[in-house]
NUTIDO-682423 format. One record per residue (C-alpha): x, y, z; residue in three letters. Coordinates in steps of 0.02 Angstrom, whole numbers, plus 50000, padded with zeros to 5 digits. Layout:
XYZAla
...
***
This chain:
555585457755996Unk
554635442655942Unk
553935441055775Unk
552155437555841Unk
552005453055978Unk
550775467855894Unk
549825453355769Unk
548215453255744Unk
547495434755722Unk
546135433255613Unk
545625448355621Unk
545275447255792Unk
546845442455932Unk
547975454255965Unk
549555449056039Unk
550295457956188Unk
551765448256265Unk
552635432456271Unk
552315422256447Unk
552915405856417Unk
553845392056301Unk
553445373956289Unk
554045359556206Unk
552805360556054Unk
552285378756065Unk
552375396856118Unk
551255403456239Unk
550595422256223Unk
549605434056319Unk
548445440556202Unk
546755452256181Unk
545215446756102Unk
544555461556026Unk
542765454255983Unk
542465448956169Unk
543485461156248Unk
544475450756370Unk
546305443556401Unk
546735425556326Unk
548185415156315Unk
548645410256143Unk
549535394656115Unk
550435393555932Unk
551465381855858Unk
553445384855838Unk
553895390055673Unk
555305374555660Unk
553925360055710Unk
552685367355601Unk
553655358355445Unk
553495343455516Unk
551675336655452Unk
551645324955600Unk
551895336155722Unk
550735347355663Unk
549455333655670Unk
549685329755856Unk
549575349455905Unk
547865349055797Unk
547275332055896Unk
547935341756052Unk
546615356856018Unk
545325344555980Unk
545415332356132Unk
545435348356260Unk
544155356556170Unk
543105342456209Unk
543395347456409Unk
542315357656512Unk
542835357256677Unk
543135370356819Unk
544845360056851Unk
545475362956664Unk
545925378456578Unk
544555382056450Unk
544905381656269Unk
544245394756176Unk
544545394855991Unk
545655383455881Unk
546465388255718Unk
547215379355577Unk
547905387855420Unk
549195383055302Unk
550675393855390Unk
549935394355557Unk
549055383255700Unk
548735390455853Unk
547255388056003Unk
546465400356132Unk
546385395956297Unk
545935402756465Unk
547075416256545Unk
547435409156714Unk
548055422756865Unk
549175411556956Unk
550725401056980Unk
551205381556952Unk
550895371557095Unk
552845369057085Unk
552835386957119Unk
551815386457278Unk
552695371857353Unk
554085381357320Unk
553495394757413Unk
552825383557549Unk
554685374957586Unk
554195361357461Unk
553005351657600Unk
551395356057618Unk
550055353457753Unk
548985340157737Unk
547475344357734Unk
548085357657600Unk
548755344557498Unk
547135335857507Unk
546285350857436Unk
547385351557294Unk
547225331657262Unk
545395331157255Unk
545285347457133Unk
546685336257022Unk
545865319457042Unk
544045328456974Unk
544765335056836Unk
545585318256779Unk
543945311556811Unk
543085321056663Unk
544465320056573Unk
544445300056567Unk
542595298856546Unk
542855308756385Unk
544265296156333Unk
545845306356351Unk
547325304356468Unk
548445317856505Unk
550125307156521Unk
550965322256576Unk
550585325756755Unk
551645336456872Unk
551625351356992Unk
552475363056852Unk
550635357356750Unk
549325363056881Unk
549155381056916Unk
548765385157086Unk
547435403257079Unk
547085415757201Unk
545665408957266Unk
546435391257303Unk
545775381557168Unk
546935372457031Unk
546685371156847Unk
547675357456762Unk
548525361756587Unk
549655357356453Unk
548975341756376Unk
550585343756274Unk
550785324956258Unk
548935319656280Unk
548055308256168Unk
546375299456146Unk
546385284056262Unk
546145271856108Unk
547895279456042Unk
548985263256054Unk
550535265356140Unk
551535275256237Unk
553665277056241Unk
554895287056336Unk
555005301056231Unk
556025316156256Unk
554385324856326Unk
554315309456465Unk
556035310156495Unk
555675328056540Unk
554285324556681Unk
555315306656717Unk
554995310456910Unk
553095308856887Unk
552975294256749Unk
552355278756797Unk
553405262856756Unk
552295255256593Unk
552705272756524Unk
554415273056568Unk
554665254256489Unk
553385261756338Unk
552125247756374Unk
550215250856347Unk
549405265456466Unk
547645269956510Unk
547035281056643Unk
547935271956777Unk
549415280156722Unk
548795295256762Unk
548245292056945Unk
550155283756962Unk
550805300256915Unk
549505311157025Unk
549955297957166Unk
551905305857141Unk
551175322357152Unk
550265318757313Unk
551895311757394Unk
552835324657356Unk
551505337757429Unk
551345329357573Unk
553445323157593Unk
554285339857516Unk
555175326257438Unk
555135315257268Unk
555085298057277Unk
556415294357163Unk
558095304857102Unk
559365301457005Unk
560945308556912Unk
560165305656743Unk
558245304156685Unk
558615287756624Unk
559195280356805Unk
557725288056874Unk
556465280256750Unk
557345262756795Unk
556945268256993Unk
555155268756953Unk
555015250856860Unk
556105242556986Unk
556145252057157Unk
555055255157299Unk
555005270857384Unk
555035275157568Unk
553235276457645Unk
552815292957664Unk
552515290357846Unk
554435282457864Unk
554935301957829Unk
553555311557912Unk
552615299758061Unk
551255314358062Unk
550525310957906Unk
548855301757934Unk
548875282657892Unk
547345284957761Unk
548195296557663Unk
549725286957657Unk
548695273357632Unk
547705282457484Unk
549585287957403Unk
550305272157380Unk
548875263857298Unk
548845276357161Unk
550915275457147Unk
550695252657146Unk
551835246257028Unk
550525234756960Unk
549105245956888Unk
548185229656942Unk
548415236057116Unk
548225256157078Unk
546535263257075Unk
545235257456927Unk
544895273556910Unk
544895293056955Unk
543025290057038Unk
543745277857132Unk
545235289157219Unk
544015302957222Unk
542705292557352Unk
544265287757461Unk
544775305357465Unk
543045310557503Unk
543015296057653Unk
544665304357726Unk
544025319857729Unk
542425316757817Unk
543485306957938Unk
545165309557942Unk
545655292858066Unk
544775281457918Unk
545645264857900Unk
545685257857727Unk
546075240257766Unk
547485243357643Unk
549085235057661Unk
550415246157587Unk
551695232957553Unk
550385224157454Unk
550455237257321Unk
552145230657288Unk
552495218057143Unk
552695202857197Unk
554565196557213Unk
554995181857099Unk
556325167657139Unk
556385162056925Unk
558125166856867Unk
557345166756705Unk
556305180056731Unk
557545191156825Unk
557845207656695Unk
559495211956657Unk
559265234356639Unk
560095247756573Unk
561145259056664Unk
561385248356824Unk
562745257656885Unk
561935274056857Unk
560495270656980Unk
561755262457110Unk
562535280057100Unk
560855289657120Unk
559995277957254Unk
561775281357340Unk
561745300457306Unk
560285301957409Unk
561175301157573Unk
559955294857709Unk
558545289157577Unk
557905271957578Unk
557615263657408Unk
557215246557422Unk
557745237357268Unk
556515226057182Unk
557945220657050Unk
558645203457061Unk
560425197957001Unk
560655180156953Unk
562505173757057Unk
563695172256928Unk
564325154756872Unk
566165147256871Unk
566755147556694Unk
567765130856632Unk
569335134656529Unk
569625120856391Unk
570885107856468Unk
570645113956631Unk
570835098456752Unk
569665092856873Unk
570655094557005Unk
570745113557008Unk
568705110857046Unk
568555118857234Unk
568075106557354Unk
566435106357422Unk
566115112757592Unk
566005095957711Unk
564025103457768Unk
563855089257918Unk
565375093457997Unk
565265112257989Unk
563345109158074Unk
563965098458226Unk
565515113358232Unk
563945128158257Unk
562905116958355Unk
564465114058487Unk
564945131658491Unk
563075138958499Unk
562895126958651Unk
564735132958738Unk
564015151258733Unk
562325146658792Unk
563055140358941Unk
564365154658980Unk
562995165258977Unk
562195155159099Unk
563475156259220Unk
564045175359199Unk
562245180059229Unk
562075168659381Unk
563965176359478Unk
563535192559428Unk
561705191859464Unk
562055199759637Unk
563075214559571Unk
562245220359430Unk
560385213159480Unk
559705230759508Unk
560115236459327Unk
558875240559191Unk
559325236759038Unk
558965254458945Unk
557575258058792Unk
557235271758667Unk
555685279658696Unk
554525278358530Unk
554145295558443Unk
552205297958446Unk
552055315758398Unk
550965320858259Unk
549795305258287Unk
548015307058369Unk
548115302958522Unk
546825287458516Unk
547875280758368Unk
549625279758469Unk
548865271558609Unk
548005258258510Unk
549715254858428Unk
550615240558526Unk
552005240458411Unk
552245258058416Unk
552015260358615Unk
553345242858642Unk
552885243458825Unk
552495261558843Unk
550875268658897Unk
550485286958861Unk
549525299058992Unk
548915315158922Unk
549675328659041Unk
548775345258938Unk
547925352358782Unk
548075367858691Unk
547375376558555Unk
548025370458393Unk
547705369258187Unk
548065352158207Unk
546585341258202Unk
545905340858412Unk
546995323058472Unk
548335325458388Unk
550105324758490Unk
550975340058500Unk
552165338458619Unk
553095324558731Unk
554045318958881Unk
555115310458879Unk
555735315458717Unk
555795305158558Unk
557245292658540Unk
557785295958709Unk
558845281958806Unk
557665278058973Unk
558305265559104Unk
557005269159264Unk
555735256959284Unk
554425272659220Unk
553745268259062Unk
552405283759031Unk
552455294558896Unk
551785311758956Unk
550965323458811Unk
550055337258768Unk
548905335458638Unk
547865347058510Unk
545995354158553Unk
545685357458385Unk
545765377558291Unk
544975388858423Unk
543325395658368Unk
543355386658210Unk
542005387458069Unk
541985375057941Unk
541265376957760Unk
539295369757753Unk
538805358257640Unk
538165368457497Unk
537845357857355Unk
536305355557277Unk
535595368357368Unk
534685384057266Unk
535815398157264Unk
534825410457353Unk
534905398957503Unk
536685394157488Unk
536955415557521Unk
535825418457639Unk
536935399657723Unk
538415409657711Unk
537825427357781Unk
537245419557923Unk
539025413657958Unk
539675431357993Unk
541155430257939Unk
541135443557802Unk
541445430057651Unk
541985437257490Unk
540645428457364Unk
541335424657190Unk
540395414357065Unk
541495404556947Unk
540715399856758Unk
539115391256791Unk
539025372956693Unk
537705360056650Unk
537075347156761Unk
535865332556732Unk
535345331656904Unk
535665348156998Unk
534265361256958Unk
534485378056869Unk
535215389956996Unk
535615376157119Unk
537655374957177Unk
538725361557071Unk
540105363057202Unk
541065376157311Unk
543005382157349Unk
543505375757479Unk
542375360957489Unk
541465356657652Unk
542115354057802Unk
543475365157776Unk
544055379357893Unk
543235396957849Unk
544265412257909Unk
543665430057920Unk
543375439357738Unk
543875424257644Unk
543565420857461Unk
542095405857409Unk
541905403157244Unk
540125393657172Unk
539905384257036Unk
538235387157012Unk
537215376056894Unk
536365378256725Unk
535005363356740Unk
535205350156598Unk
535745353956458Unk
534595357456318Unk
534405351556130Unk
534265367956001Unk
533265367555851Unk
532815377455723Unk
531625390555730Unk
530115385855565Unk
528965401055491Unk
527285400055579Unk
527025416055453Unk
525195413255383Unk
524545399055481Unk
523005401755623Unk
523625406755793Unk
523085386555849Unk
524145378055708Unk
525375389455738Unk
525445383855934Unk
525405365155876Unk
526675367055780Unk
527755377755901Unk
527335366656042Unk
527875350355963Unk
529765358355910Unk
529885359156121Unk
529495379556098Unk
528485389256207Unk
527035399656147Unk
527395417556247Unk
526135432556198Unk
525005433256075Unk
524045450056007Unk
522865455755881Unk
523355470155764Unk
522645473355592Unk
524035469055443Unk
523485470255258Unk
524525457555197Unk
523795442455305Unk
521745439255317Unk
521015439555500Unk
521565425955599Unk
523335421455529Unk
525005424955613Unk
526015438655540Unk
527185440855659Unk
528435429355767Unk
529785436255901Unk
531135424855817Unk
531645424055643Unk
531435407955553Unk
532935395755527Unk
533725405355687Unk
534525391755817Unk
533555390855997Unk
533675380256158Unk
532105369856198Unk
530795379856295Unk
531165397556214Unk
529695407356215Unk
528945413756071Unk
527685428356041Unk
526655430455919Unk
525535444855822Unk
523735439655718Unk
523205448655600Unk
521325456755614Unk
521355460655427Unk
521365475355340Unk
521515493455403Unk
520145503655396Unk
521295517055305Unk
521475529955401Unk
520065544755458Unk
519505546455302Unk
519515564955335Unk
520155581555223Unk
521725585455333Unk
523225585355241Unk
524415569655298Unk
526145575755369Unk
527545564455424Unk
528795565755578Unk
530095557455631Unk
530515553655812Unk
531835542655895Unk
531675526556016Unk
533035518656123Unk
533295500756086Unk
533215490456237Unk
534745478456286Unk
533725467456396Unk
532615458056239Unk
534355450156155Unk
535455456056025Unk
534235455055884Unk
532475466155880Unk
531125467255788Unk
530195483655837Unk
528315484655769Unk
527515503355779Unk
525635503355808Unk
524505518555806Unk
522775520355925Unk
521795512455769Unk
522995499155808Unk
523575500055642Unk
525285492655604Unk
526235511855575Unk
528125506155555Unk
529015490755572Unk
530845487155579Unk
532415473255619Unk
533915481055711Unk
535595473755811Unk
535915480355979Unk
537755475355951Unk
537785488655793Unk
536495500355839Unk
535945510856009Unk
534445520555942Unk
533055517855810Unk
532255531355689Unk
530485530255661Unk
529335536355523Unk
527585540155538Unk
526275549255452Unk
524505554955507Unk
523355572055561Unk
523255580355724Unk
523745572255860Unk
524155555255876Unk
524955540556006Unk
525865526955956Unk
526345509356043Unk
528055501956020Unk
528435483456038Unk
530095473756013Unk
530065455255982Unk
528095455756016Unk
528405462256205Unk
527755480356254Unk
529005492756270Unk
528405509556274Unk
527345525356192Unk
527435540456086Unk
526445555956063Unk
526485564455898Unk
525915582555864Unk
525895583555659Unk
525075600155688Unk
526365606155797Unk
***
């Protein structure tokens, strides 16, 4: 069993089970006993924790993704750092990889699935950047798909603060090779456009159910992505929608001149496909290729040449077009070597006049074969291969001359489909077909669209109560879950930050939607100050000018302060608030009268109050007789404490009015007779 299952972590994580083993650290389920919930807590193997450096860059790790807050990353909760042990707590996540899925899936996945995963990815990179940090580490086996179809991208095992420097092919690259772009693999300088290269891979491979590059080593497939061009996704699958081939290749450019500029920037093209799926980008795939050079002296001589001839050749029917150049190789001159052994020079006039005589001779027996035969074979057709147009829309085929090459298409029949309403299903005659009549129509039968289909409204910004009632009146029995609510600067408190799935999506019966609802801006805190003695209107100024909120204020008689003077504030001085907390306050009336005055004997009873758990954790509970004379006063913790005693002295009978943290709460008869 392992050495770390049954700890308790400062005093507080308990572990439970080993779930998974990385590079730099262990990964346990554990339980936080102060929260009571279920975290994942990432330590630090025992043999890299001697190694000061390493120990550094898991430290820098917990730092940089403690600095996230995103719905698309897994939270971190806690970091530690002692002098035998570094560990963080993160986020449990209920899922699997997206490796996993795709797995699952047959390794390709639908489209307009793989577009939901993309944009989730591409947001989360997004924050990431803006808060300097790339993730250099993108894959499928880092994103974990959850049950309710959203992703949450993890292990910033190798991620570093954007101003880092540098970047090599470590053993950690080597590991995710498939997904590194080619300035990591030749350990040139990296930004963020490294990280849309490698979420570019991940898109092609969602979208192929293939990689773009394999190898028989890592090394020959690093080489693959500095010096090779894959196939166009379309080449493989024709049904893939231009734009999103389009949008794939421009984050996987050689050049990160010609990738994206940013994760904002993907994000709006993604956003323009999905509004409109038949979008055209203007964007010429081949031009995301690196321009090929003629200079000898800058062809590169790499590593391992024979190594990638054996992997692009591995790959059976896979097109790699090769980007490398080899420089023809000289004829080397042996000392004393005699001139004559030089081979001759081809004679380049006479071998012309040669082709142009026999080009001519075979011009003209073609002439006169086609002219005797003309009468026999005159009713031929010379036969054709009919184009494959299925999975295209329908408009999109027939505007493609190129495509078509002298076919025209007739629709012949719809039916219902998931496919987008256009697109081909079916033809006739079939695809790559030989066809020799003089009929050149393509019959098909194309896609009305999902039958009764209800796509998800646009929710955003809206106030949550009307986002509901938006989806009731869909009647579709949605299961509503809200995910952790965040700040916003420009969405209102209570308003929706975004929604899973995102609009325009498909909505099926008793599906799961998950709102992000907002928090308003986030607010400055400051430090509560003693208002303790001042008049009720300095006190106010002074309140009102920290950005606090003057809540209740009532009259009792104290004999410690004079009439007029506060002596009583909900919240404690030097305690930590949010701008616009409200504060109540007591003044004092002065003096209390002392009592009746009468010859009864005092007697004292004891009775007990409830503490409520709707004022906060802390309470300060203030006793008050009909004389409204201050009887009992008292601070107490919800979090230690259920119930309150109370003390209180007097004749006959008597009731008394309880407040906590200056707001009424309830009263109580006494009988001291009784």
């Amino acid at each position: 069993m392992d050495q770390y299952i049954g700890k308790l972590l400062d005093n507080r994580y308990e572990i439970l089970e080993l779930v998974g083993v990385g590079g730099m650290a262990r990964v346990f389920r554990a339980l936080d006993h102060r929260l009571n919930r279920q975290v994942a807590v990432k330590i630090l193997r025992e043999d890299l924790a001697e190694d000061a450096e390493l120990r550094r860059r898991f430290h820098e790790e917990s730092q940089a993704v403690a600095m996230l807050s995103h719905p698309n990353i897994v939270a971190v909760y806690d970091v530690s750092r002692s002098s035998d042990l570094e560990y963080i707590v993160m986020e449990l996540i209920d899922g699997i990889t997206l490796k996993q899925y795709m797995q699952k899936k047959g390794n390709k996945l639908n489209w307009r699935e793989a577009l939901h995963f993309i944009t989730q990815i591409v947001k989360a990179l997004g924050h990431a950047h803006s808060r300097g940090i790339i993730h250099r580490d993108i894959k499928p086996h880092n994103i974990m798909v959850l049950r309710d179809g959203s992703v949450k991208v993890a292990d910033f095992g190798i991620a570093r603060v954007a101003s880092g420097g540098h970047s090599t092919l470590t053993q950690e690259a080597l590991g995710s090779v498939h997904y590194i772009s080619p300035e990591q693999a030749r350990g040139s300088h990296i930004d963020a456009r490294s990280d849309l290269y490698s979420a570019g891979v991940v898109l092609y491979e969602m979208i192929t159910g293939r990689l773009p590059f394999e190898g028989d080593t890592p090394v020959s497939v690093a080489i693959q992505h500095i010096n090779s061009i894959p196939l166009s996704p379309r080449e493989i699958d024709p049904s893939i929608p231009e734009a999103l081939e389009a949008i794939t290749m421009k984050a996987m450019a050689p050049d990160p001149d010609n990738r994206y500029s940013s994760a904002d920037e993907m994000l709006a093209d993604l956003e323009e496909f999905r509004k409109n799926p038949n979008i055209n980008f203007d964007y010429n795939v081949s031009g995301f290729q690196d321009d090929e050079e003629d200079d000898v002296d800058k062809t590169q001589v790499l590593p391992n040449a024979a190594s990638i001839s054996r992997a692009a050749g591995s790959r059976g029917g896979e097109r790699v077009q090769s980007r490398s150049r080899t420089a023809q190789p000289s004829r080397r001159w042996e000392e004393g070597e005699e001139a004559d052994d030089e081979p001759r020079r081809p004679n380049w006039p006479i071998i012309g006049a040669v082709a142009a005589i026999l080009v001519f001779v075979a011009a003209l027996l073609y002439i006169m074969f086609s002219t005797a035969f003309s009468g026999t074979f005159g009713s031929q057709t010379q036969s054709v291969r009919v184009p494959s147009v299925m999975g295209y829309l329908f408009s999109d085929a027939q505007a493609n001359t190129q495509l078509l090459n002298g076919f025209t298409l007739e629709i012949s029949g719809e039916e219902e489909n998931n496919e987008p309403a256009g697109t081909i299903l079916r033809q006739d005659p079939t695809a790559n077909s030989q066809l020799t009549g003089d009929d050149r129509t393509i019959r098909v039968v194309v896609s009305s669209g999902p039958a009764d289909e209800t796509l998800m409204p646009n929710l955003v910004n809206q106030p949550l109560t009307r986002a509901l009632s938006t989806l009731e009146d869909l009647e579709l029995g949605l299961q509503i879950r809200y995910s952790d609510t965040d700040y916003h600067d420009t969405i209102p408190k209570d308003s929706i930050i975004s929604t899973t799935p995102v609009e325009g999506e498909p909505l099926t019966e008793g599906q799961q939607v998950t709102l992000v609802v907002s928090l308003g801006p986030k607010t400055e805190s400051v430090a509560m100050i003693d208002v303790r003695g001042m008049t009720e209107e300095n006190a106010r100024a002074a309140l009102e000018k920290l950005g606090l909120t003057v809540g209740s204020v009532d009259s009792f008689p104290n004999n410690d302060y004079p009439a007029g003077q506060v002596w009583y504030q909900s919240v404690t001085p030097e305690t930590m608030v949010e701008e616009g907390t409200v504060i109540n306050l007591m003044v004092s009336t002065g003096p209390s009268d002392g009592g009746s005055g009468g010859s009864e004997e005092t007697v004292s009873k004891s009775f007990s109050v409830t503490l409520p758990t709707n004022m906060g954790d802390s309470l300060h509970m203030v006793v008050v007789d009909s004389q409204d004379n201050t009887a009992f006063e008292g601070d107490y913790d919800v979090n230690l404490e259920t119930a309150a005693d109370v003390t209180v002295s007097g004749t006959g009978q008597e009731t008394y009015r309880i407040y906590f943290n200056g707001n009424y709460y309830a009263e109580q008869t006494v009988d001291f007779d009784a």
